[in-house]
N, C-alpha and C positions, 0 to 999 in steps of 0.2 A: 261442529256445526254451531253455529252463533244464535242463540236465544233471542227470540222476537224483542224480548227488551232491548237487548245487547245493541241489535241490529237498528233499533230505534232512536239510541245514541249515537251507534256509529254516521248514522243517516244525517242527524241534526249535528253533529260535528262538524263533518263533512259540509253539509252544507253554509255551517257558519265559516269554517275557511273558504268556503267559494263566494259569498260574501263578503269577506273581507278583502280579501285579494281585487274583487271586482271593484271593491271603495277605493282601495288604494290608487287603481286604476284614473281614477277620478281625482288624485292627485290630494287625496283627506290628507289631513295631518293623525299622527296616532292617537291623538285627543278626539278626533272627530269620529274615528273608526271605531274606539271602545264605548264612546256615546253612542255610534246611533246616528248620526245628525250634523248637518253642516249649513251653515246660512251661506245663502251665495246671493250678489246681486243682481236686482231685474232694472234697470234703468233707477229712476230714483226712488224705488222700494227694492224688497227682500224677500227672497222665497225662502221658505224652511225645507229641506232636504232629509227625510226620515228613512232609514230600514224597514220596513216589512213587520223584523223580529222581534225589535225596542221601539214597534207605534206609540203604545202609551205613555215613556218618559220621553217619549221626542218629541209628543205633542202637547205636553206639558209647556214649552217653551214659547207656545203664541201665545199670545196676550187673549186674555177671556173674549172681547171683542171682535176678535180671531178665529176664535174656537167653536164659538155661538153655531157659527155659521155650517159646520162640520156635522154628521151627523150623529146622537147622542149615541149610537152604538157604535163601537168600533168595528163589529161584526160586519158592521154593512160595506166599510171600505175596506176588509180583506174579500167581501163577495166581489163588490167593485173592479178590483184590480185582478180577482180571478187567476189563469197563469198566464198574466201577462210581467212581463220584468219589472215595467212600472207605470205610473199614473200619475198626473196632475191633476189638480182640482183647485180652479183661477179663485180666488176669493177677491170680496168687492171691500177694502178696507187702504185707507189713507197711509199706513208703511208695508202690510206684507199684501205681494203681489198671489201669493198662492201657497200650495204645499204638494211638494212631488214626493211620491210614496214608490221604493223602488223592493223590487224581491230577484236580483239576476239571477239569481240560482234558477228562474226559469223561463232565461234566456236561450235560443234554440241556437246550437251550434252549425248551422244549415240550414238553405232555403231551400225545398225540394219540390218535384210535378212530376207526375205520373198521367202520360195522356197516350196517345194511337201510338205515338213514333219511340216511346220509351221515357224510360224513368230518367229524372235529371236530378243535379245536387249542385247549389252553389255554397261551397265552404262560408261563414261569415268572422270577419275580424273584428276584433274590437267593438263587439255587443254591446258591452257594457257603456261605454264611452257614448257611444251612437242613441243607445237608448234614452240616455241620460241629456246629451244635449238636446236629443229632439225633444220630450219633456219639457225641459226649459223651454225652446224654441214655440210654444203657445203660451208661457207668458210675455216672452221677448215678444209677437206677435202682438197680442192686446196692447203692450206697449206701446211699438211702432205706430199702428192701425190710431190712436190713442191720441197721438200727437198732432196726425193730420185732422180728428174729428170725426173718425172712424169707426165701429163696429163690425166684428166677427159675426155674419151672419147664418154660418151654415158651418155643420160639423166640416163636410170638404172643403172648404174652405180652409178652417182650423187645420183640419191635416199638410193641405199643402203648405200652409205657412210655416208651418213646424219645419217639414221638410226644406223649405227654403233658407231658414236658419240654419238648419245641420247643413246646410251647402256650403253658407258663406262659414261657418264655424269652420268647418273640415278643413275647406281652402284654408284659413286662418290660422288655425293650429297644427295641420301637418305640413302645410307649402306643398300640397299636392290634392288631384282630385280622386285617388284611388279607389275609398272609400266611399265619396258621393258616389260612385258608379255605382259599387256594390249598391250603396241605396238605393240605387236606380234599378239594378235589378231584383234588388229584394221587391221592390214594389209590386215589377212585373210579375214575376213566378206567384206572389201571393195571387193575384186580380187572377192571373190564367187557373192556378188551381182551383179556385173559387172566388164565384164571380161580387159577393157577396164583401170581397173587400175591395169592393167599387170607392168606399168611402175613403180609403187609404190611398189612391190612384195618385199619386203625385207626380207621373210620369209624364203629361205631358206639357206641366210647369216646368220641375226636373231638366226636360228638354231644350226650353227657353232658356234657361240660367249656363248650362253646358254652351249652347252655339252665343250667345252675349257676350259671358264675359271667360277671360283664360283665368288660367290660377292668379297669374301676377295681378289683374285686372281685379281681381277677387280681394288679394290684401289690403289692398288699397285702401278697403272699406274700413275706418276706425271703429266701425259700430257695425250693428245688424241696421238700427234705424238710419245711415247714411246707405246701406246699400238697398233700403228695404226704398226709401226717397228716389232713388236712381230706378229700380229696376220696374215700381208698379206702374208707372206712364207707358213702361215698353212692352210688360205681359197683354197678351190675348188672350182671355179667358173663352173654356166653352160654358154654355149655357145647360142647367139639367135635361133640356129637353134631348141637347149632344149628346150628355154622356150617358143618358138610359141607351141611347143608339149603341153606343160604346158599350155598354154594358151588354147590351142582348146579344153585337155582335162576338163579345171575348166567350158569352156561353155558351153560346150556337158553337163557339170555333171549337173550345176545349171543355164542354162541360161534359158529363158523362153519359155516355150512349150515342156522343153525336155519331151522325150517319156522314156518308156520303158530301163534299162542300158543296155548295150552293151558289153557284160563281155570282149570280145577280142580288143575294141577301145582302143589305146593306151597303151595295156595290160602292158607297159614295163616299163610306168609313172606311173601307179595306185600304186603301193609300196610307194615311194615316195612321192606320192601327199597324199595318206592317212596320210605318217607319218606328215607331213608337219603340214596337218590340222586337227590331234587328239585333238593336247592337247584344239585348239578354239574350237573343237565340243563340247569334253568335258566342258569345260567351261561354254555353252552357253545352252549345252542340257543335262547334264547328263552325267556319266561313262556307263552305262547298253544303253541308247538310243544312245550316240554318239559311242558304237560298234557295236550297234544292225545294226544302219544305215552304220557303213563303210563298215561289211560284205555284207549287201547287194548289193554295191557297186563294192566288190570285190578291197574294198582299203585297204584291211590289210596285211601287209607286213614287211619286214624289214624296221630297219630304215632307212631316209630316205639320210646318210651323205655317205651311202655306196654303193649308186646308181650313183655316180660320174663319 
């Protein structure tokens, strides 16, 4: 039997190999992996890129003017980042765009829901990758938004830009949209689990970017800011007063204790929200089961980009 010490080590071992592994993933050089740290660029500035494990000499490397800005306990951004894999935090300075603070060791290897019709699992690949570009994709974000004369005015807002990035990234980097789906359905499974990541809902941007453009149409893009030019003239954005609709109706559908459906609740959202979430049911339950179950619902409808 291994000593609570022992096991204490083996733990933090462990975990700093699944951290490395996960930077490497990220294409570090071995210089970058035993720092800690890597600078990457955000348009014409630089984000600082830190570990979790080495915060203090990684943050060592912004300039005081940088750092000011950060909060004087470091305790406060390991509360921050919580167990999430990782976090940005946009800083307001003339070269560094920001500092993304990453921990994948507590990245979930699976998106899962548990509602009336049974437990679901959707496998995820490439967390680490995914996490990390979306992170960036809210300073790329400011960026874009930046140039037109812009401002992020709303957390969902932030989220879906982010997401929007990791679209054209993805398309970019692998010449395929595999993984934006998975995004797509990580979105959905989170929002049905709990309604409460309304904020994260990038599903029915997600949506737009999928029927616009194809992978090939996707490369095209030299930049995120020439695709970000091209695509915001064509989004149709809802408005919060939509998506609390949205919101009450994803609780009512799957939040816990629902009863009996309500074929006339929100009647005007169900079109929409079934298309929304076809393709993750499909995914997760089957083409026959994930129609069987939207008819019953009363969520089959048009699609969901014409309900605008």
């Amino acid at each position: 039997m291994i000593s609570s010490l022992a096991s204490t080590a083996a733990i933090a071992i462990f975990a700093t190999h699944m951290a490395v592994a996960a930077m490497a993933e990220l294409d570090m050089t071995a210089s970058d992996i035993k720092s800690g740290f890597l600078w990457t660029d955000i348009g014409p500035k630089k984000a600082l890129v830190c570990e979790l494990q080495q915060l203090t000499s990684c943050i060592a490397n912004l300039p005081q003017s940088a750092r000011s800005q950060l909060p004087i306990k470091l305790d406060e951004l390991h509360h921050l980042l919580g167990q999430r894999g990782a976090m940005v935090l946009p800083l307001h300075h003339a070269r560094i765009a920001g500092l993304v603070i990453t921990d994948f060791t507590q990245l979930p290897k699976s998106q899962t829901i548990n509602w009336g019709v049974g437990h679901f699992s959707l496998p995820l690949d490439k967390q680490a990758r995914l996490t990390y570009w979306h992170e960036l994709g809210h300073l790329y974000a400011i960026d874009a938004l930046s140039r037109q004369g812009q401002t992020i005015d709303s957390e969902y807002q932030h989220e879906w830009l982010a997401d929007l990035y990791l679209h054209w990234r993805i398309a970019k980097q692998t010449q395929s949209l595999d993984l934006a789906w998975q995004q797509y359905h990580r979105r959905n499974l989170a929002v049905m689990a709990d309604s409460e990541f309304m904020s994260h809902w990038s599903v029915p941007v997600l949506a737009q970017a999928f029927e616009l453009y194809s992978v090939e149409q996707l490369t095209q893009f030299a930049s995120f800011d020439e695709f970000w030019l091209d695509i915001s003239s064509k989004l149709r954005l809802y408005d919060s007063d939509t998506l609390n609709e949205f919101s009450s109706l994803i609780q009512r559908t799957f939040g816990a204790g629902t009863m009996q459906p309500l074929p006339g609740y929100m009647y005007w959202r169900k079109p929409a929200l079934g298309s929304y979430l076809k393709p993750t049911l499909v995914e997760v339950m089957g083409q026959d089961a994930a129609q069987d179950w939207l008819s019953s619902q009363q969520l089959i409808g048009e699609e969901a980009w014409r309900h605008y």
